[in-house]
N, C-alpha and C positions, 0 to 999 in steps of 0.2 A: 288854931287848927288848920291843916292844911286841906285845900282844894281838891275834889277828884281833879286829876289828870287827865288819863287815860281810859277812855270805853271802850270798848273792844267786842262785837257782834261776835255771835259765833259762823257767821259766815268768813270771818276773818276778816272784817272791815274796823277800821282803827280809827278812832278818831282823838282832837286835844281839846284843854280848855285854856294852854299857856298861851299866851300873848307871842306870835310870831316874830316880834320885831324885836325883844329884849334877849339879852344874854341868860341861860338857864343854868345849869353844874348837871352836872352829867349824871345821869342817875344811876343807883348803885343796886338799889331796891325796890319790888314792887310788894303790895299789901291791895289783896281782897279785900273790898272794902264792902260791896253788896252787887248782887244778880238781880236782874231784873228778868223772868222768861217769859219772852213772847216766840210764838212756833212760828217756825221757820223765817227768822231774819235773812236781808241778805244783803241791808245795808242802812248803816247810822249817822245822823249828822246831831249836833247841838248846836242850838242860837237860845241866846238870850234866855238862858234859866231851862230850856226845855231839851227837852232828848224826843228825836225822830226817827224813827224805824219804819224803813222799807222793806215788804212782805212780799216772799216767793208768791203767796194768793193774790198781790194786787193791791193792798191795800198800804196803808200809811196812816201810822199811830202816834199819839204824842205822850211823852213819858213827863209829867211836873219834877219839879223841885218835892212835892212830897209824895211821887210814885204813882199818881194817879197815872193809870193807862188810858186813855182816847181814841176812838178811832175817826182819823179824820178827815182820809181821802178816799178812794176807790177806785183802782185804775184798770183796764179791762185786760192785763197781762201782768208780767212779774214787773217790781220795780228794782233795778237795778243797781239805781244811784240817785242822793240824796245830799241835795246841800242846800244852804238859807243864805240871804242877804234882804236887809233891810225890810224885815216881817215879809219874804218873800220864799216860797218853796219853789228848788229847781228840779224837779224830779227827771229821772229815765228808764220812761220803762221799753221794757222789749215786745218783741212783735216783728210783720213786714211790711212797713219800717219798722226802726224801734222810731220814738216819742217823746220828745223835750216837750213837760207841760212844765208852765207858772202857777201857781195857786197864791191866795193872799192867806193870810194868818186863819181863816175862817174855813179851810180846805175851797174856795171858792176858784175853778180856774179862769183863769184873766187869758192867758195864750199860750201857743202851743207850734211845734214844728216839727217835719220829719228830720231824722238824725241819719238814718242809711236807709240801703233798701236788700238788706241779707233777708235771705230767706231762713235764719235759724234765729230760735227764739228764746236760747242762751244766751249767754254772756258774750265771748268772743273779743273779748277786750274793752267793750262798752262801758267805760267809767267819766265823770261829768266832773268836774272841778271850775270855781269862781276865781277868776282873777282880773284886778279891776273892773273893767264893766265891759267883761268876755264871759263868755262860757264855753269851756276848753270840753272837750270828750274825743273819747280814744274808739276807735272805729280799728280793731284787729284782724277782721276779714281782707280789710281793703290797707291793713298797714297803712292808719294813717292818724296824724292829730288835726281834727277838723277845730276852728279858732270862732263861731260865732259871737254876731252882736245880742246884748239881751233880749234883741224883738225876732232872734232866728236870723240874721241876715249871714253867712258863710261871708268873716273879713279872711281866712287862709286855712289854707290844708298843707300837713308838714308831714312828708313821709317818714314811717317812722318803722321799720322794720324788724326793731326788738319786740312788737307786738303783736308780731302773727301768728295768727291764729291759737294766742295766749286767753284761754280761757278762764282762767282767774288773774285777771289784771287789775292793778289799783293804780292809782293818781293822787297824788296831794301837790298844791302849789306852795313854790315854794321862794318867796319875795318877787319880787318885780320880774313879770316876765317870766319866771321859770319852774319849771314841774319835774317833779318825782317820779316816775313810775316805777311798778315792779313786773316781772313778767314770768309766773310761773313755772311754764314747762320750761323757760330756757335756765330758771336760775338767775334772773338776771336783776338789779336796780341799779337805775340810771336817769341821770340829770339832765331836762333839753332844756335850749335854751331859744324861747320862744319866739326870738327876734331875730337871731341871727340863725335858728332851726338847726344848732351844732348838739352835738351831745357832749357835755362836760364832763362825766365820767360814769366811767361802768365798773361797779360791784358786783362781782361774783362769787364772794365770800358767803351768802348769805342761799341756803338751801331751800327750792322752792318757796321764795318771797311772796305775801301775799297782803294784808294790809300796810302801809307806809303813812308817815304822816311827820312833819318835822317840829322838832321839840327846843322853841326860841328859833334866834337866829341862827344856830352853828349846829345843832345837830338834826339825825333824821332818826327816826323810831321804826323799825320794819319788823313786821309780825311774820315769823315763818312757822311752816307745821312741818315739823320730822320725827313724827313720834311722838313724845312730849311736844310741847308747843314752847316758843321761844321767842323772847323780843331782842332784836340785834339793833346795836347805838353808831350810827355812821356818822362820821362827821359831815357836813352839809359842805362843804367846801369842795375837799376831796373824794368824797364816798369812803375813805377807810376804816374797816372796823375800831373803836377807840374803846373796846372793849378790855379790859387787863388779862393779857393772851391770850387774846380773841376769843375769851369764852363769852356768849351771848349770857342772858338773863332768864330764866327757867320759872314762867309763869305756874303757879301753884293754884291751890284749895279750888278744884272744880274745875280749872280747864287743863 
């Protein structure tokens, strides 16, 4: 039997469970497989068997392998963004500042840092991604990708001006060095490249973009809302649709 794949928040936040670094075939179809509802998500990550949901209230739930819901952090504004490494939670919630806390597996926080100092306690482009032993977030007020160390220390900031003042903006890393983002009101997903701070390509095929997440080595997954809701397959190299004439993938049964 095959693996879930794909989770998908109805905040529009996407997540996988394929292995980034092997070759995948290009998906054709998708299948409802089970819902899980917790009110008001607004952002998911999965480590090691468990699904993690961050709540517009603040809080942070843990979802098992057999559905059991947990609640098991509490954070005194919304949480934005949510990813794990090595039984470690990297949460972002908002506020002024918004808040890079660590928590260990036990919801216990270990540390914590300010991430900007916006006076709005929206989103604004505020999304958190792991890569190596960075932690990437997107700061949309100030147009910029700020690159800290895992203890908070700011190693660079890359101006990044497809993300201003993009209110529903996402991130996913995407192999060594580089990141995906999407950028709502412009329409926009595109590839930087963290070292060299270039951007590799920009897709505009894909209508109001909103969660992104890349599926193996070669392709990328972007969730867009136009009516119906839709997943569009880019190829990871070039950004091009690789969809058989360009028609996207028409999420069913519930969403």
């Amino acid at each position: 039997m095959r693996e879930i794949e794909v989770q998908i928040s109805l905040s529009d936040d996407i997540i996988m469970g394929t292995d980034k670094n092997v070759s995948c075939p290009i998906p054709t179809s998708l299948q409802l497989i089970k819902q899980n509802e917790v009110v008001n998500t607004l952002t998911v990550c999965y480590h090691r068997g468990n699904t993690y949901l961050g709540l517009e209230s603040g809080k942070v739930v843990k979802i098992d392998a057999d559905d059991n819901v947990t609640p098991l952090i509490v954070c005194s504004m919304k949480v934005l963004a949510i990813r794990a490494k090595d039984n470690r939670l990297f949460v972002l919630q908002s506020g002024s500042p918004h808040t890079v806390c660590v928590y260990d597996p036990n919801g216990n926080l270990t540390s914590s840092w300010n991430h900007n100092y916006s006076t709005s306690q929206w989103f604004h482009g505020a999304r958190l991604v792991l890569i190596n032993d960075q932690v990437v977030v997107a700061d949309g007020r100030k147009e910029l990708i700020v690159i800290y160390s895992e203890s908070g220390i700011i190693m660079k900031q890359i101006p990044c001006p497809y993300i201003n003042d993009a209110i529903w903006s996402f991130m996913c890393e995407a192999g060594q060095n580089h990141i995906i983002c999407t950028s709502y009101k412009q329409s926009k997903v595109f590839k930087l490249n963290l070292t060299s701070e270039e951007v590799e390509w920009t897709c505009t095929e894909v209508p109001t973009p909103e969660g992104v997440v890349c599926y193996g080595r070669d392709y990328v997954i972007v969730y867009s809302y136009t009516g119906p809701k839709w997943i569009w397959i880019l190829n990871q190299k070039t950004g091009k649709n690789v969809e058989a004439n360009g028609v996207p993938l028409l999420l069913r049964n519930g969403y």
